[in-house]
N, C-alpha and C positions, 0 to 999 in steps of 0.2 A: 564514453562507455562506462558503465556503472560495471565494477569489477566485481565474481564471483570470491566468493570463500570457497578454500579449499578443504575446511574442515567442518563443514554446515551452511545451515544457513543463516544469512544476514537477519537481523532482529529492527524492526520496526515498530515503535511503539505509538498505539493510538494516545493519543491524549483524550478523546470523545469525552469517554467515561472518568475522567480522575477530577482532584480536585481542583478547578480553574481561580479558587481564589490563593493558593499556593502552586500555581502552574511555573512560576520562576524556581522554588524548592525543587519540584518533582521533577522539569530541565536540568537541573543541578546534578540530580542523581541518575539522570538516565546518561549521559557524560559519563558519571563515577562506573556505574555497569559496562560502559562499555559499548550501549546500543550505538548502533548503524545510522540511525533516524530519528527524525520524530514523525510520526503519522499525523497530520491534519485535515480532519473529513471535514469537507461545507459542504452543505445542506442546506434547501432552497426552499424548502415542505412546496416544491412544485412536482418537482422529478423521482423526489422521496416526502415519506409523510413526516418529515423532520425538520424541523432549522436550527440550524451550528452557529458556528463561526464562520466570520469574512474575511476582507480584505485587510481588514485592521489588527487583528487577532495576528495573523500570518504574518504582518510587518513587525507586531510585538515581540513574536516567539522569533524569530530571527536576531532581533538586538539581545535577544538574553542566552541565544547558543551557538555555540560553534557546530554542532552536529548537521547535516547536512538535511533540508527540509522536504518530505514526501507529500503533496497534496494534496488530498483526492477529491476532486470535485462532481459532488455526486449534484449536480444542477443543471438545470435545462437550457441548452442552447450555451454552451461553454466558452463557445471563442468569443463570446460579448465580452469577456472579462479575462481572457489570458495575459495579455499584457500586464495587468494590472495586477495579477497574482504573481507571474516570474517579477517584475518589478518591484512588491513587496517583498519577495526573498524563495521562493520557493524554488527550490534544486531541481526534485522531479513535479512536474506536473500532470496526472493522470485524468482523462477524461473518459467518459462514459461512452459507448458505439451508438447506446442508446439514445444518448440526449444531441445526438445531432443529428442533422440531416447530409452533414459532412466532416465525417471523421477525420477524412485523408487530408484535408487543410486543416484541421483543427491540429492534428498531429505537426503537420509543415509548420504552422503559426508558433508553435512551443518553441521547437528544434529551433526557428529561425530568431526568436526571439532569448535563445542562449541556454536555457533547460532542457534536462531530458525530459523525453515524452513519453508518455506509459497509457495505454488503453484499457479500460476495463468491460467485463463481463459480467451481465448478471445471470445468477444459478439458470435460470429459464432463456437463456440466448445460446445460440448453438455457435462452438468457438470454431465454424470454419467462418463465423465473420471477421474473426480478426484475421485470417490465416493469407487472406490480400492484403494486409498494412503491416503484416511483420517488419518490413525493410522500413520502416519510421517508425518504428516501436521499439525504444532502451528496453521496455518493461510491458509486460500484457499482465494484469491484476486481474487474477481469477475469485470472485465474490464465491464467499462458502458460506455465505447464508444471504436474506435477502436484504439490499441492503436500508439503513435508515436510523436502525437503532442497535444500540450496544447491546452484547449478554445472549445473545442469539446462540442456538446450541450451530454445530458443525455437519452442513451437508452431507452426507456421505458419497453420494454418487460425484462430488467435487475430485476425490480420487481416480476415477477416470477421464472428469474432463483436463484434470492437472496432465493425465499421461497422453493423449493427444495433444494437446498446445504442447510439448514441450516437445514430441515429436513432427509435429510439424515445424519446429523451430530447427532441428536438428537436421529434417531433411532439408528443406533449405537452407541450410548453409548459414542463417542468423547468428548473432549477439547477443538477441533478445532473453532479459532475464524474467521470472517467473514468479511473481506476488502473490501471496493466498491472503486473503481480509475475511475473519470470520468464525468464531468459537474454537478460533487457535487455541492451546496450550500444551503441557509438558505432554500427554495422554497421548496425542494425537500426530505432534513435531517430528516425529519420527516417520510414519506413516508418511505424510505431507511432502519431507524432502524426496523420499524414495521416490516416489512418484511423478518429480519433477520439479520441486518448487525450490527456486533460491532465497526467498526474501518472503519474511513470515509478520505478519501484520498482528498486533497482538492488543487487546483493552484491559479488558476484565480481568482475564485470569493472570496482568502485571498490577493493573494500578488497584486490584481487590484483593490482591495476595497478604494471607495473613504473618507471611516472612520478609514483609516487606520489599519495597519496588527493584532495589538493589540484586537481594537473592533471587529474586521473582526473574528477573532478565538472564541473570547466571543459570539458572535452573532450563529456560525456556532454552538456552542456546547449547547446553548441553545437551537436552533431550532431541535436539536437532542434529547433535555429531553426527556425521558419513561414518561409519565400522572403519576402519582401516581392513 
């Protein structure tokens, strides 16, 4: 079980957008900050109109950090390659409802292969499909924008689908924690957690920040406090 924070939310940083030929520096600093994760979206430009990183990229960024790896694999037909992702190093594994034909084994194959499993949503899928695989979902990742490319501004109607996933999380009786991917930042983090979310996925407005990546995460996880 991937453990709440009691004073905010957890801070997940995408790498997508920063710079990959200093991606061992900018690991280095996201450790000094503090963050929770590293975010690693792969991209197929099958399932999105994009193509990221692999398999190899993911085995890289695990020899260079201690921090615990998020993966979100945003590619078509997922379980081809789960093994081969937990096996590179990847902590949590998230896959898409959409890109399979079988979610509820895709989730089984993570879990059984020693990673959490985390399911996502995109802004246009209506979240009573996750609401039958809660009980094999560490994490249900709510898309606030659509997903594929970095800098995308922030869904707004995302704030109620944050507040039904997290209530139906509640009424049964789940674990399940609550990822938002998607024109995160300081603006907004607040908003975000109220409504449900524990683990906040963040690009642009960490690795574009002109106070650099350090205060950028300091900043993002303050503007995420719970009030007392």
């Amino acid at each position: 079980m991937i453990e709440r924070r009691s004073d905010g939310a957890r801070i997940s940083p995408s790498v997508l957008n920063s710079d990959l030929t200093r991606l061992a520096d900018s690991l280095r600093l996201l450790e000094q900050a503090g963050a929770d994760f590293v975010h690693l979206d792969v991209m197929d430009g099958v399932f999105v109109p994009n193509i990221s990183i692999g398999i190899p990229v993911v085995a890289s960024v695990r020899a260079e950090t201690r921090l615990p790896l998020d993966v979100h694999l945003m590619i078509d037909a997922p379980e081809r390659y789960i093994a081969e992702f937990v096996a590179a190093g990847a902590d949590i594994l998230t896959v898409h409802v959409e890109a399979t034909r079988h979610p509820h084994r895709a989730l089984q194959m993570i879990r059984e292969r020693g990673a959490k499993a985390g399911l996502a949503l995109n802004p246009g899928t209506p979240v009573n499909h996750a609401i039958e695989l809660l009980s094999l979902c560490d994490l249900v990742l709510v898309m606030s924008v659509n997903p594929g490319f970095g800098g995308q501004a922030f869904i707004a109607s995302t704030i109620q689908r944050l507040e039904r996933v997290r209530s139906a999380i509640r009424d049964g009786g789940h674990n399940t924690l609550v990822e938002v991917d998607g024109g995160v930042s300081t603006r907004n983090a607040g908003e975000i957690v109220a409504a449900g979310a524990d683990i906040l996925v963040a690009g642009t407005a960490l690795f574009g920040a002109s106070e650099g990546l350090v205060a950028a995460v300091e900043a993002l996880r303050a503007a995420s406090a719970i009030p007392p």
